[in-house]
C-alpha positions as CSV (number, residue, x, y, z in Angstrom):
1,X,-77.3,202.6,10.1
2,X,-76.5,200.5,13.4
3,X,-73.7,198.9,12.1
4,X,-72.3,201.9,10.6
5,X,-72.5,203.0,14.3
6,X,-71.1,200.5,15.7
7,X,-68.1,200.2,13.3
8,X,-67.4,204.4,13.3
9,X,-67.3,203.3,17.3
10,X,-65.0,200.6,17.4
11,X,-62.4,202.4,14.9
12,X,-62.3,205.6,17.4
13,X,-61.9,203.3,20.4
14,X,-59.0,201.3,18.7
15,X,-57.2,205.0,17.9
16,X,-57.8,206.0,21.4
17,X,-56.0,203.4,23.0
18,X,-53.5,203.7,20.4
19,X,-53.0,207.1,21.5
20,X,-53.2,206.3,25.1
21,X,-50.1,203.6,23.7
22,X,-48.1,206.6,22.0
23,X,-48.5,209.2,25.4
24,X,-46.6,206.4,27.4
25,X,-44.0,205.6,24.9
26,X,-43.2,209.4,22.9
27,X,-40.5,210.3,25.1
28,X,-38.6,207.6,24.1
29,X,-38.1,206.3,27.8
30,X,-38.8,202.5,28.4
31,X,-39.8,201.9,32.4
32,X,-38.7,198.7,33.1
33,X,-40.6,197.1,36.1
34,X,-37.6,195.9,38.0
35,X,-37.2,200.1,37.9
36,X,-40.9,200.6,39.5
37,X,-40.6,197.8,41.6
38,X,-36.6,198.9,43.4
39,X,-37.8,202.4,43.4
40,X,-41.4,203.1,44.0
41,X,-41.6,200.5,47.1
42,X,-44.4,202.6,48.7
43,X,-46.3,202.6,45.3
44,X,-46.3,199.2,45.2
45,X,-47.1,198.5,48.6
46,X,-49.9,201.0,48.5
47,X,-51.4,198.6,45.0
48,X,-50.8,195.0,46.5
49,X,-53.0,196.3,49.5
50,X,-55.7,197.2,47.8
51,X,-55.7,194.7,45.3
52,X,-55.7,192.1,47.7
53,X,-52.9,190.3,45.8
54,X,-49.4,190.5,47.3
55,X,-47.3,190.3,44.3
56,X,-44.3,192.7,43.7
57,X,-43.5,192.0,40.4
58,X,-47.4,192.0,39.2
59,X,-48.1,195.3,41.4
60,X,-45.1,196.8,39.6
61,X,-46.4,195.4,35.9
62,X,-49.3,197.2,36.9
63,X,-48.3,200.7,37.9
64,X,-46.2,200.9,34.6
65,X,-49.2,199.6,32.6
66,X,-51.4,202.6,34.1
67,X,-48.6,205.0,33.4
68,X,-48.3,205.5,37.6
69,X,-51.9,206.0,38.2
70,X,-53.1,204.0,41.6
71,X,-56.3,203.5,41.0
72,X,-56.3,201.8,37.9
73,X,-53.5,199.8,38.6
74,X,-55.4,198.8,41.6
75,X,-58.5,198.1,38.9
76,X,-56.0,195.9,36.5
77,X,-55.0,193.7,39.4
78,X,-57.7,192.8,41.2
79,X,-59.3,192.2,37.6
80,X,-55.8,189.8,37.1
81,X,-56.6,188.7,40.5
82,X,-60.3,187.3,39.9
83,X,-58.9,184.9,37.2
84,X,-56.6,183.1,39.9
85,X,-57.7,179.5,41.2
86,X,-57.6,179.6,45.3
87,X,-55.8,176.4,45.5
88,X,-54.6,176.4,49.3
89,X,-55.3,178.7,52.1
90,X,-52.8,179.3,55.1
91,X,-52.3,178.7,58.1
92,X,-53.5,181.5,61.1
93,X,-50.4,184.1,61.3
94,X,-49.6,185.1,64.8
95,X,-48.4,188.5,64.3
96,X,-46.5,187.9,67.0
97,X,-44.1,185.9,65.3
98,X,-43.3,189.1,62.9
99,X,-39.4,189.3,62.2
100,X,-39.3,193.5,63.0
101,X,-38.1,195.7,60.8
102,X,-39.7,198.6,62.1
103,X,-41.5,199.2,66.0
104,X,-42.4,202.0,67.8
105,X,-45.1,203.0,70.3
106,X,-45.9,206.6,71.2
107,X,-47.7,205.4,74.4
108,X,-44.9,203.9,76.3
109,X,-40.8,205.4,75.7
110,X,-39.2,202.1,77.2
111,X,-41.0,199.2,75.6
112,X,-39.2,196.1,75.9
113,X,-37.0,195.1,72.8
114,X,-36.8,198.9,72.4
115,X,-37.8,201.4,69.9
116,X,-36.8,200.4,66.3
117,X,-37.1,203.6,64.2
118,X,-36.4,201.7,60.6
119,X,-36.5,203.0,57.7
120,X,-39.2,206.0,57.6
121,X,-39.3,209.3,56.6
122,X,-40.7,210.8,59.5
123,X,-37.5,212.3,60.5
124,X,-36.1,213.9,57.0
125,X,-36.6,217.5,55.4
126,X,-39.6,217.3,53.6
127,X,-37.0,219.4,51.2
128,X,-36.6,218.3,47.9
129,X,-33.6,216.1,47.1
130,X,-32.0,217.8,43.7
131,X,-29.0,215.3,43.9
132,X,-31.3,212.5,42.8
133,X,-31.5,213.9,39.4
134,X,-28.1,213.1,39.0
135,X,-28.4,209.5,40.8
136,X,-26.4,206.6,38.5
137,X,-25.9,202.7,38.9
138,X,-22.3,203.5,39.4
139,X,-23.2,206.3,42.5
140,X,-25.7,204.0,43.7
141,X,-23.5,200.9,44.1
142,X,-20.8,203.2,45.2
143,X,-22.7,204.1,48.2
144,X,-24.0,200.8,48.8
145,X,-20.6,199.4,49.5
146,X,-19.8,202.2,51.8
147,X,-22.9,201.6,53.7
148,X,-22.6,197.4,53.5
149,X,-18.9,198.7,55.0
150,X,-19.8,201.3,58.2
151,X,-22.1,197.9,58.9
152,X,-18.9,195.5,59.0
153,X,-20.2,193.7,55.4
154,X,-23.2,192.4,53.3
155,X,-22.7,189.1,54.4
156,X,-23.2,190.2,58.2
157,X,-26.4,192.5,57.2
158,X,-27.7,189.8,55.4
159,X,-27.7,186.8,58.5
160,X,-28.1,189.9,61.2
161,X,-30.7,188.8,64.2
162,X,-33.9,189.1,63.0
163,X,-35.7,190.6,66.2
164,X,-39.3,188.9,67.1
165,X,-40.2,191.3,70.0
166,X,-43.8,190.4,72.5
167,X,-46.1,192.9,71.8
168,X,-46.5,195.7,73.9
169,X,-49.9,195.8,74.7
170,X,-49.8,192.5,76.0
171,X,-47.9,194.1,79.5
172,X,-51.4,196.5,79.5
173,X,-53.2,193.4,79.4
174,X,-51.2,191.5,82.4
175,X,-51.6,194.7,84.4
176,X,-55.4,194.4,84.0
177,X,-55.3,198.0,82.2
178,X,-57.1,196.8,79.0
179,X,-59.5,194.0,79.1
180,X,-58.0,190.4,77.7
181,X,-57.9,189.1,74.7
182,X,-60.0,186.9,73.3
183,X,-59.4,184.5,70.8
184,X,-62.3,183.8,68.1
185,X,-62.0,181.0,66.1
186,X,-64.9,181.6,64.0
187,X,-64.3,181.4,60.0
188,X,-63.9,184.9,58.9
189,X,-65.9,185.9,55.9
190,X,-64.7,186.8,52.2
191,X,-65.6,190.2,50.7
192,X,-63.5,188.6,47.4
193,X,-65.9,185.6,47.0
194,X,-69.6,187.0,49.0
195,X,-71.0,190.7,49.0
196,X,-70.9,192.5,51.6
197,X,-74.4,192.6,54.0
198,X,-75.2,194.7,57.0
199,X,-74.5,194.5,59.8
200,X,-71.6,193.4,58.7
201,X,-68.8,191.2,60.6
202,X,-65.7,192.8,62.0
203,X,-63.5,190.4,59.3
204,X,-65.5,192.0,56.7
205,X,-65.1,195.6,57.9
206,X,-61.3,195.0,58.5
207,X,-61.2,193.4,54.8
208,X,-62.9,196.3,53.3
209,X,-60.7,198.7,55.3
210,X,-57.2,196.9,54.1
211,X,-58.6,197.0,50.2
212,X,-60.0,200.3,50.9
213,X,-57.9,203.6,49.2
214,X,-55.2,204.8,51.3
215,X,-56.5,208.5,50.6
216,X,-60.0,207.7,51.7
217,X,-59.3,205.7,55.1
218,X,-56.9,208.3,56.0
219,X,-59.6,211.5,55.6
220,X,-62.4,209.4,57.4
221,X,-60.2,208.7,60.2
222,X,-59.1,212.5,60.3
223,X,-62.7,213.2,60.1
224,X,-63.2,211.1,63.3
225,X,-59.7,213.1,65.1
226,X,-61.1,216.2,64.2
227,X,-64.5,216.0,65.4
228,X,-66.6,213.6,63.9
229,X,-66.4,211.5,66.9
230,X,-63.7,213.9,69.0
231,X,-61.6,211.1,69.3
232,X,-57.9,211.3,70.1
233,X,-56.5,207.3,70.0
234,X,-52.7,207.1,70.8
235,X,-50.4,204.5,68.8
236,X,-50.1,201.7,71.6
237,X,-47.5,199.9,68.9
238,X,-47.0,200.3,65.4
239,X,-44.3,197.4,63.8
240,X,-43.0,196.7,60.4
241,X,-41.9,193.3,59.5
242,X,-42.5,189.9,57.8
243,X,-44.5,187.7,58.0
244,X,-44.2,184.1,58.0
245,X,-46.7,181.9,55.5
246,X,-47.6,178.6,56.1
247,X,-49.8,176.2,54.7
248,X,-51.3,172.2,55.4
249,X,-49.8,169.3,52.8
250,X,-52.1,169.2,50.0
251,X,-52.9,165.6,50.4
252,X,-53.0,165.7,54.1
253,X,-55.1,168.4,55.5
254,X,-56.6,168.8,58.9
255,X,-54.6,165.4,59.5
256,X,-52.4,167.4,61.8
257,X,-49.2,166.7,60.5
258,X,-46.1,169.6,60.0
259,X,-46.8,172.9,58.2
260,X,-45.4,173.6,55.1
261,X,-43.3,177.5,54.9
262,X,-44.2,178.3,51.8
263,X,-42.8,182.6,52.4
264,X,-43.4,185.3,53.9
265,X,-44.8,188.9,53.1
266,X,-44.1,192.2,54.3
267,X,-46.7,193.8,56.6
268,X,-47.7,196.9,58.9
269,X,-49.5,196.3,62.0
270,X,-51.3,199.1,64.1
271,X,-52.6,198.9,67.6
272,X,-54.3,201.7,68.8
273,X,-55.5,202.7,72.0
274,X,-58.6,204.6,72.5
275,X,-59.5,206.3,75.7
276,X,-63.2,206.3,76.9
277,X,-64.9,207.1,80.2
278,X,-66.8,204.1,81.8
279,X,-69.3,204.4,84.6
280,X,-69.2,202.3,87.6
281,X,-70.6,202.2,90.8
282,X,-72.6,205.1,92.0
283,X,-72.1,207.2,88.9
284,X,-68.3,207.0,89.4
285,X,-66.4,207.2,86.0
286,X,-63.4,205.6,85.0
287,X,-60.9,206.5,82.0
288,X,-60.5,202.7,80.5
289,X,-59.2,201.7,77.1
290,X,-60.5,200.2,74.2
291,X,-58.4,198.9,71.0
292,X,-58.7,199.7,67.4
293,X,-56.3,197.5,65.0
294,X,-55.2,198.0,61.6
295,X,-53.3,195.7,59.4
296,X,-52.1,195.6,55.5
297,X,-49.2,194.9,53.2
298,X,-46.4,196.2,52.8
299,X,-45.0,199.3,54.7
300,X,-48.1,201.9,54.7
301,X,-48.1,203.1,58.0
302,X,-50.8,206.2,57.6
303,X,-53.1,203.4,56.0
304,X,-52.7,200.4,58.8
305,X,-53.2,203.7,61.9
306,X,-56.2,204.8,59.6
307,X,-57.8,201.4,59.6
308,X,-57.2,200.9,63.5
309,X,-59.0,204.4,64.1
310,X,-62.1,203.5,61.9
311,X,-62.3,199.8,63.3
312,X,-62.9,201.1,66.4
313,X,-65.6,203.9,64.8
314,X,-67.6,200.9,63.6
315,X,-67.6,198.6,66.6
316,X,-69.5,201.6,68.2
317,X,-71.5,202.7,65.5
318,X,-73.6,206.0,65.9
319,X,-75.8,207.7,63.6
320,X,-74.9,211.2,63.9
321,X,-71.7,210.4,62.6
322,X,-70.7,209.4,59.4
323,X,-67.3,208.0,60.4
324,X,-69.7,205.7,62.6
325,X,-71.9,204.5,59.7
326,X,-70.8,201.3,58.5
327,X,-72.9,201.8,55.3
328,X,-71.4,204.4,54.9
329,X,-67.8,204.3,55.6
330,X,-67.6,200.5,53.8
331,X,-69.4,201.4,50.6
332,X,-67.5,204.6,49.7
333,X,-63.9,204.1,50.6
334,X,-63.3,201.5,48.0
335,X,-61.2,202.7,45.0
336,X,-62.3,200.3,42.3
337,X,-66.1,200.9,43.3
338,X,-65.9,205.0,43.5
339,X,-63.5,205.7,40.6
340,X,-65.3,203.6,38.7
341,X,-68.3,205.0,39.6
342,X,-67.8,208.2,38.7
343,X,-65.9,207.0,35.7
344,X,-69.3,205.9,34.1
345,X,-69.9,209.3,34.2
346,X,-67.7,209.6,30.4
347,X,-69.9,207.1,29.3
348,X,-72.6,207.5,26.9
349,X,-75.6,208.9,28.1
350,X,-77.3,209.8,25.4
351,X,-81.1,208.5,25.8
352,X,-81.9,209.4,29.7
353,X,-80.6,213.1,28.7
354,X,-82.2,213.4,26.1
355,X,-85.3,212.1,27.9
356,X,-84.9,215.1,30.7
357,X,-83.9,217.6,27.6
358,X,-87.4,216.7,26.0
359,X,-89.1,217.3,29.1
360,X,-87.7,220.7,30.1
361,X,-88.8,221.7,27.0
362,X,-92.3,220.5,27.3
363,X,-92.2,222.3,30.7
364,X,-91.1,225.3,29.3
365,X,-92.8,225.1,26.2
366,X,-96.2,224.7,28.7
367,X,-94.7,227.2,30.9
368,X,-94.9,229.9,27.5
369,X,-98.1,228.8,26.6
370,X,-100.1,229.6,29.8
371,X,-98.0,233.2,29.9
372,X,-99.4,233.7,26.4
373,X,-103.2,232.8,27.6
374,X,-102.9,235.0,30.4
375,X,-101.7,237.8,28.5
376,X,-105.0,237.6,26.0
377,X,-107.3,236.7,29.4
């Protein structure tokens, strides 16, 4: 009878994803990824981030395997991810060296390089565009060369300045308005290779938070804005850009010779500031400032002003706030972890239930039984 089971089983699972094959593919419409990967950017950079794998192509294989679903893209990466050899591991990245794409600060109107607005959509109708049902290659290159024209030519887009601009807080820090930075040089840990333990260390909590779902770091930092915390951080400088990788020679490391530029990847940086009241002599109380950062891939702006909110919640932690908790906060906003969680849910559960069915009917059945010798007492 068990391997009748276990056969009846493994028949229904192979029609299920067969079925799961045939939903993707009845409409007749083949997704290439080079489609998901020109035209769902945000997507994309949302998956790479939480996978902890910065890989366009993959991220987009991924999406169109999971038939656009985040979180188990997310799941189908990092699972791709885990079977990767670590075979080098970069140099530090100054994010100071960033090539800007993108930089703003709603602290300061006159920052030096000068606002960069970018490419956002901060500033469009949130009205829905009915002319990109129509969109075709032939309209799209159409109004490429028009733009690549009212910009003098590709080839002068192309080899424009790439700006690297000093970061703004840095003038805060000159004028002795936030306190200096300090650099550690202390290896950072790895979520991806230990477990997490608390108290945790501020690389691990910024690791979590950069793999952590978009959705969930966002609420938890609203949380905090709202009045879990009643904090109200202003964006000291938020900046889009690249990144430049570099790494040792193989066969020479730590000798000190030239780094190797193997790339670069796209990231958002966040720099908050958050106001606090400090007391100094004689009970006199000063408004100071305090720094929360946020980093990711890709352009994901909410995520990387999120992260700089909630780094600052945990390197002050209180009890009577959740957003505080680091247990808390680090163990639940992790998509792989909580979808898959609740996911379990689906999965058989046939032998604990039926253990609690059994005894709520012995309850009950005792329950009737002391009603009945009561009623002939």
């Amino acid at each position: 009878m068990g391997y009748v089971a276990v056969k009846g089983g493994t028949q229904a699972i192979e029609e299920s994803i067969k079925r799961l094959k045939y939903e993707r593919l009845h409409k007749e419409q083949v997704l290439e990824t080079g489609q998901i990967e020109g035209g769902m950017r945000g997507l994309i950079d949302q998956v790479m981030s939480e996978s902890s794998l910065y890989d366009e192509k993959l991220a987009a294989l991924a999406i169109k395997q999971a038939e656009g679903n985040p979180e188990e893209a997310v799941f189908l990466l990092r699972a791709y991810r885990s079977t990767l050899p670590r075979k080098h591991s970069s140099q530090i990245i100054e994010t100071g060296e960033m090539k800007v794409e993108r930089r703003i600060s709603a602290s300061f109107k006159d920052i030096p390089g000068g606002q960069i607005l970018g490419a956002t959509t901060d500033y469009t109708h949130r009205l829905l565009d009915f002319n990109l049902m129509k969109e075709t290659e032939e309209s799209v290159s159409e109004w490429l060369s028009k733009y690549a024209l009212e910009n003098r030519t590709n080839e002068m887009l192309q080899h424009a300045p790439e700006l690297v601009l000093p970061k703004v807080l840095d003038y805060l820090r000159k004028e002795g308005l936030i306190p200096p930075l300090e650099n550690n040089d202390a290896e950072p840990d790895d979520v991806t290779r230990e477990s997490l333990e608390f108290p945790s260390s501020r690389s691990q909590r910024l690791q979590i938070l950069t793999r952590g779902e978009t959705g969930a770091i966002t609420s938890l930092a609203y949380a905090v804005i709202r009045g879990y915390g009643a904090l109200h951080p202003t964006v000291g400088e938020l900046r889009v850009g690249s990144l430049p990788i570099n790494i040792e020679h193989p066969n020479e490391a730590g000798s000190g010779e030239d780094e190797y530029y193997i790339g670069e990847i796209k990231a958002t940086e966040a720099e908050m500031l958050m106001p606090f009241m400090t007391e100094k002599d004689k009970g006199r109380k000063e408004l100071e400032f305090e720094i929360g950062y946020g980093l990711c891939f890709g352009q994901n702006e909410t995520k990387a002003i999120a992260m700089g909110i909630l780094d600052n919640c945990l390197e002050h932690p209180e009890n009577s706030f959740p957003s505080h908790n680091e247990e808390f906060v680090l163990l639940h906003v992790d998509s792989v972890e909580s979808t898959g969680f609740i996911s379990h849910l689906k999965m058989p559960h046939y032998v604990t239930f039926q253990s609690k069915l059994d005894s709520v009917r012995k309850t009950k059945a005792n329950a009737e039984e002391r009603e009945e010798v009561q009623a002939y007492e």
